[in-house]
C-alpha positions in Angstrom: 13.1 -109.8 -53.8 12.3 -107.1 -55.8 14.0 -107.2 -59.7 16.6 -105.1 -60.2 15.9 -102.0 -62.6 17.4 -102.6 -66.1 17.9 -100.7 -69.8 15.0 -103.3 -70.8 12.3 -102.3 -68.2 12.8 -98.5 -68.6 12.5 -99.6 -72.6 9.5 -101.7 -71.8 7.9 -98.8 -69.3 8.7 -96.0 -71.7 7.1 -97.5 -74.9 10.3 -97.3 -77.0 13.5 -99.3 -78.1 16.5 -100.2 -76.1 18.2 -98.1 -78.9 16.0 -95.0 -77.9 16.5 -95.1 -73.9 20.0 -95.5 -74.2 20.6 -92.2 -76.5 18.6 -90.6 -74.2 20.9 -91.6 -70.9 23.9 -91.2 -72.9 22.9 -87.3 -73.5 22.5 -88.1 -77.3 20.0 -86.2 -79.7 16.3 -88.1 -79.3 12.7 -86.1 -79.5 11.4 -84.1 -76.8 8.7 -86.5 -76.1 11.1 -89.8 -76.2 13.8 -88.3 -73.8 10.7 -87.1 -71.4 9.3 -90.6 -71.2 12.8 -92.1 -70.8 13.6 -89.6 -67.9 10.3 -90.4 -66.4 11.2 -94.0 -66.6 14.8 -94.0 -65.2 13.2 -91.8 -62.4 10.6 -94.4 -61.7 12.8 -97.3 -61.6 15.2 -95.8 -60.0 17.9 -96.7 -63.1 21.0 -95.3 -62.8 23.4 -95.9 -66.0 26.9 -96.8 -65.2 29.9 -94.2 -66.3 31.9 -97.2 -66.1 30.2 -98.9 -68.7 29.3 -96.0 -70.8 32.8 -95.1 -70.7 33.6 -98.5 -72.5 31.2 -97.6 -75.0 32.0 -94.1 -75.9 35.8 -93.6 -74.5 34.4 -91.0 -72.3 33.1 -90.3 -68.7 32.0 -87.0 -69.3 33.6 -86.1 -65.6 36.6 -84.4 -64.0 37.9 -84.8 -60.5 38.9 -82.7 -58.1 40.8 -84.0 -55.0 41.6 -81.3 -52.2 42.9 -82.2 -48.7 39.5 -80.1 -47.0 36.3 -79.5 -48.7 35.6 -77.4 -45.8 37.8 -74.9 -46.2 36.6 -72.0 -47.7 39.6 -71.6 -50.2 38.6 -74.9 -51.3 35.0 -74.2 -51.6 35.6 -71.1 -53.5 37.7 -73.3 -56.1 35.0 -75.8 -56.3 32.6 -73.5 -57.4 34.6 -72.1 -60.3 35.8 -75.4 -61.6 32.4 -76.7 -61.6 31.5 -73.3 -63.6 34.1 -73.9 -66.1 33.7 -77.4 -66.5 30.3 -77.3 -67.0 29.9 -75.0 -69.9 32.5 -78.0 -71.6 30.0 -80.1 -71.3 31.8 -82.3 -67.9 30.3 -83.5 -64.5 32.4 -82.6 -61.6 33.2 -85.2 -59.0 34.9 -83.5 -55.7 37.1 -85.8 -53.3 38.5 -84.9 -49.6 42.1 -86.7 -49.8 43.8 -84.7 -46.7 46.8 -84.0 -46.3 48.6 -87.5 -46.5 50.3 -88.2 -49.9 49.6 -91.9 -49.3 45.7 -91.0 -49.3 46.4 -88.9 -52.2 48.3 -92.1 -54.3 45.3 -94.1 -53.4 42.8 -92.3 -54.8 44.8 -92.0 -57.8 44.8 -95.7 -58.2 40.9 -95.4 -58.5 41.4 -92.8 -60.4 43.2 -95.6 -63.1 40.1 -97.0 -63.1 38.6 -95.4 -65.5 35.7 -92.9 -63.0 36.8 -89.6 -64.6 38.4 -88.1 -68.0 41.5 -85.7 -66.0 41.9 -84.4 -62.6 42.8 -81.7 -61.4 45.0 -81.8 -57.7 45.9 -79.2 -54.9 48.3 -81.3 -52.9 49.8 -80.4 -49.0 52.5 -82.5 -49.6 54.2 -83.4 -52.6 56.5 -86.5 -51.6 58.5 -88.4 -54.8 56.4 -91.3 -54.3 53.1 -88.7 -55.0 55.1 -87.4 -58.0 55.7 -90.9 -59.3 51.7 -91.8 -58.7 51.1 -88.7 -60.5 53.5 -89.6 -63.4 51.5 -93.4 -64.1 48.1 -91.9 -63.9 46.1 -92.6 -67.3 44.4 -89.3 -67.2 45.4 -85.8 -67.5 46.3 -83.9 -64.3 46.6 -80.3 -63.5 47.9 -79.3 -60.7 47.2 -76.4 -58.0 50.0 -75.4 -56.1 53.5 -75.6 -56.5 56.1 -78.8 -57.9 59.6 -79.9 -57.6 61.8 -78.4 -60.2 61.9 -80.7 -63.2 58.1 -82.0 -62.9 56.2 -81.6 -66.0 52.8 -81.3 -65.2 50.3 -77.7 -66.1 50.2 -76.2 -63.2 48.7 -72.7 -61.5 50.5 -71.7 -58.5 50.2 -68.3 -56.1 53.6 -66.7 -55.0 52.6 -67.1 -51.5 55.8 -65.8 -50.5 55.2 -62.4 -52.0 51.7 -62.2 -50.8 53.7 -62.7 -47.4 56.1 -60.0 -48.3 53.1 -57.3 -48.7 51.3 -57.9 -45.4 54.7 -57.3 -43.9 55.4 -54.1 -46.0 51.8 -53.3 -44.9 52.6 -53.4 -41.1 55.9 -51.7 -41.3 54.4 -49.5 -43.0 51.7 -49.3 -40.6 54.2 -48.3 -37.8 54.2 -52.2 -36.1 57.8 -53.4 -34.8 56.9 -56.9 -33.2 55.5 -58.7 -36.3 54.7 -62.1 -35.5 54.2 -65.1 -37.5 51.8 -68.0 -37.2 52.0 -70.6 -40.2 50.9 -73.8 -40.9 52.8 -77.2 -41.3 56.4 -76.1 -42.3 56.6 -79.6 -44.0 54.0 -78.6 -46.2 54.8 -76.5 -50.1 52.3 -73.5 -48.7 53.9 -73.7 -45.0 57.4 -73.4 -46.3 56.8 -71.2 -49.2 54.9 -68.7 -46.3 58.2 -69.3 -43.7 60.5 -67.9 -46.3 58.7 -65.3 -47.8 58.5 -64.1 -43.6 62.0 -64.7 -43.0 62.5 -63.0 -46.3 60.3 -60.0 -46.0 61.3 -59.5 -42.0 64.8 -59.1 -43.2 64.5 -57.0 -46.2 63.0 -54.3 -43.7 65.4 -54.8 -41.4 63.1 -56.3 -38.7 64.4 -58.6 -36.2 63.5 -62.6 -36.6 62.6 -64.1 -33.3 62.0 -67.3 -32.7 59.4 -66.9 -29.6 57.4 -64.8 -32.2 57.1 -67.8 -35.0 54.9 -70.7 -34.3 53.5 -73.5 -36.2 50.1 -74.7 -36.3 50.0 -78.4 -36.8 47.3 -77.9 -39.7 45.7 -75.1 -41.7 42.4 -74.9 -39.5 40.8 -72.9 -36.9 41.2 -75.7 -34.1 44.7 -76.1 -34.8 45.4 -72.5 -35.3 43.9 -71.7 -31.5 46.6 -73.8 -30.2 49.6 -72.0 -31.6 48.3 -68.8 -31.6 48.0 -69.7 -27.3 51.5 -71.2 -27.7 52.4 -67.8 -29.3 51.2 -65.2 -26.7 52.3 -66.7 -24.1 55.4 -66.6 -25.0 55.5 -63.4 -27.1 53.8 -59.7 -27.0 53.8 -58.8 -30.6 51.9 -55.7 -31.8 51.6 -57.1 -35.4 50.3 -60.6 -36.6 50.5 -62.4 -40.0 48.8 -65.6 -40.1 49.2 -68.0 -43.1 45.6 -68.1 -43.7 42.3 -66.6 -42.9 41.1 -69.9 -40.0 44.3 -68.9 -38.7 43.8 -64.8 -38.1 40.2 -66.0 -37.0 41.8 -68.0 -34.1 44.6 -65.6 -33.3 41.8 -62.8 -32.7 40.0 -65.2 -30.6 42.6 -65.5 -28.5 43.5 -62.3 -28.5 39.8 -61.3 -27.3 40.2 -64.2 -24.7 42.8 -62.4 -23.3 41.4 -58.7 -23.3 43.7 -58.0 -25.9 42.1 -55.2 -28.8 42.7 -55.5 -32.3 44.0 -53.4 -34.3 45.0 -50.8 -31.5 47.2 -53.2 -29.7 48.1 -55.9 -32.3 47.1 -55.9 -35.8 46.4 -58.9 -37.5 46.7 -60.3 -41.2 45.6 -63.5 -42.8 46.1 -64.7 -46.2 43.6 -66.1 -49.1 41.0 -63.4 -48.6 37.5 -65.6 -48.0 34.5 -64.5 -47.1 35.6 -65.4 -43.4 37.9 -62.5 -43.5 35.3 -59.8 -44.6 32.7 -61.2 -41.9 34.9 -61.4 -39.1 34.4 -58.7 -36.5 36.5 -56.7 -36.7 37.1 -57.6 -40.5 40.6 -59.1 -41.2 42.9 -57.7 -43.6 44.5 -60.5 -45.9 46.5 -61.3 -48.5 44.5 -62.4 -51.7 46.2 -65.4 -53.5 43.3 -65.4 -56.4 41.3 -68.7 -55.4 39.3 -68.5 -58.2 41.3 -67.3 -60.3 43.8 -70.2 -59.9 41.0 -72.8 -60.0 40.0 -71.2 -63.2 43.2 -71.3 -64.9 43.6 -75.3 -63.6 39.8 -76.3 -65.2 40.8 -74.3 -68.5 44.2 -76.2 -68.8 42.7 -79.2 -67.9 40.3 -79.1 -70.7 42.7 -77.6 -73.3 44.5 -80.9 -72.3 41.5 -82.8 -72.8 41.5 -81.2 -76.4 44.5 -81.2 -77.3 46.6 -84.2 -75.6 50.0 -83.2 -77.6 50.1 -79.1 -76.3 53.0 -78.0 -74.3 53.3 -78.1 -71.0 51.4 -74.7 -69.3 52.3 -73.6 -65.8 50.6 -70.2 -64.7 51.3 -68.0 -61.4 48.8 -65.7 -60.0 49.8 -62.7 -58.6 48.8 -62.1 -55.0 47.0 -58.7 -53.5 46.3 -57.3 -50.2 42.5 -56.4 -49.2 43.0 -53.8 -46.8 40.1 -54.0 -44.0 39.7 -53.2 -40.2 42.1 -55.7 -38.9 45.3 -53.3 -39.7 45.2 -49.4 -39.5 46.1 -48.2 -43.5 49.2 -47.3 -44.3 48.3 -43.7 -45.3 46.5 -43.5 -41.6 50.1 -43.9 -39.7 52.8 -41.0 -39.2 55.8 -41.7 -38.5 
């Protein structure tokens, strides 16, 4: 059996002390030519230090998690990328965890969390359930969350106002000239499905357009797959002119089926989504969609999260981004339509 690589044999193999190898691993100041025989060593022997341990020693892991219910979604990836930035120049790792959308999966991995792999978190829950709020309340670490809370829970926070971005794609297509505006959404049981649902209802009725319940349907998740299933659900039992889809996977799959069925978009039915990715700009034609400030949200959570870090006592921050709409081929402009 081959001996397991310790502290001693990358000592022994780089010529130096114990002492030396472990300032190295532990990012602490040591000569150029120490830390490159110590890296050389660890490499060799394949010796990986434990944060667990290290964390003992110095009261810190040096990392931050981020738990989202998809890393393949491209809002998520977007976010990733910025934390990681952000955390970075503070001198953190980033450690990245798919939860999905289940608050029990989300409790869980805050129970690991307890134990000690990461200095604060930073959470963009589907769901927010009392028991998830209660897990969130007995975690050990500081959390900042993405998305919005319950009145009365006291955490820094960076939210969009979804339900305004919703409110400007309508505005757009009235504007536009569309009178059949349909809606396809995600889970309603979810904070971004019902914040979506009443900016619609709310926007629909501010311009005096009528609410119909054959042209609303729900997509049982936030994903292309899903969203080709309502969006056949919806045109079958609907002929809208106008589209808004509570994100970008959705508009993709609504203009697949519209192509399926030899419909043309935007001269027959215009179509919206909502978080602006790059999926929006490539699609063909290119989608107009409601930008909810990805990264500027997930750059807002990492800066609260390590003012937490800093400064454990400061007051509770919560920050809302204001949303835009990225006009593109998908919708004719406003300025384009006479009444």
């Amino acid at each position: 059996m081959t001996k397991k690589s310790t502290l001693v044999l990358v000592a022994e193999r780089a010529g130096v002390s114990i002492a030396s190898v472990s300032r190295v691993l532990n990012g602490l100041p040591a000569s150029d030519g120490v830390t490159e025989r110590v890296r050389e060593a660890a490499t060799t022997l394949g010796y990986v230090p434990s944060a667990t341990a290290r964390s003992l020693k110095v009261g810190k892991t040096m990392q931050i998690a981020l738990a989202v219910a998809d890393v393949g979604n491209p809002v998520y990836v977007a976010m990733m990328h910025e934390v990681s930035r952000v955390v970075t120049e503070a001198g953190y790792r980033l450690v990245l965890s798919s939860t999905g959308s289940d608050p029990s999966d989300q409790i869980d991995f805050l129970a690991g969390l307890n134990r000690g792999f990461a200095d604060g978190l930073i959470m963009s829950p589907l769901r927010v359930t009392d028991e998830l709020v209660a897990a969130l309340q007995e975690t050990r670490v500081p959390v900042v969350i993405i998305g919005s809370l319950p009145a009365g829970v006291e955490f820094d926070n960076v939210r969009a106002d979804s339900a305004k971005g919703i409110g400007l794609a309508v505005k757009h297509l009235v504007k536009a000239g569309r009178e059949r505006i349909a809606f396809i959404n995600g889970p309603v049981d979810t904070v971004p499905g019902a914040a979506r649902l009443a900016g619609y209802v709310r926007a629909m009725t501010k311009h005096g357009m009528p609410l119909v319940a054959d042209m609303q349907a729900a997509a049982s998740d936030f994903t292309y797959r899903a969203g080709l299933v309502a969006a056949r659900e919806l045109f079958s039992q609907s002929t809208p002119d106008a589209v808004v889809c509570a994100n970008d996977l959705l508009a993709v799959a609504a203009m697949k089926e519209l192509s399926t069925r030899g419909i043309r978009v935007p001269e027959q039915v215009a179509v919206i989504g909502m978080d602006d990715t790059d999926i929006a700009e490539l699609a063909n034609p290119s989608i107009t969609s409601v930008d909810l400030g990805s990264v500027k949200r997930a750059r807002a959570a990492a800066k609260l999260l390590i003012r937490r870090l800093e400064t454990p006592d400061a007051p509770v921050e919560q920050v809302v981004i204001k949303p835009s709409l990225t006009v593109r081929e998908s919708t004719p402009a406003a300025p384009n339509h006479t009444p």
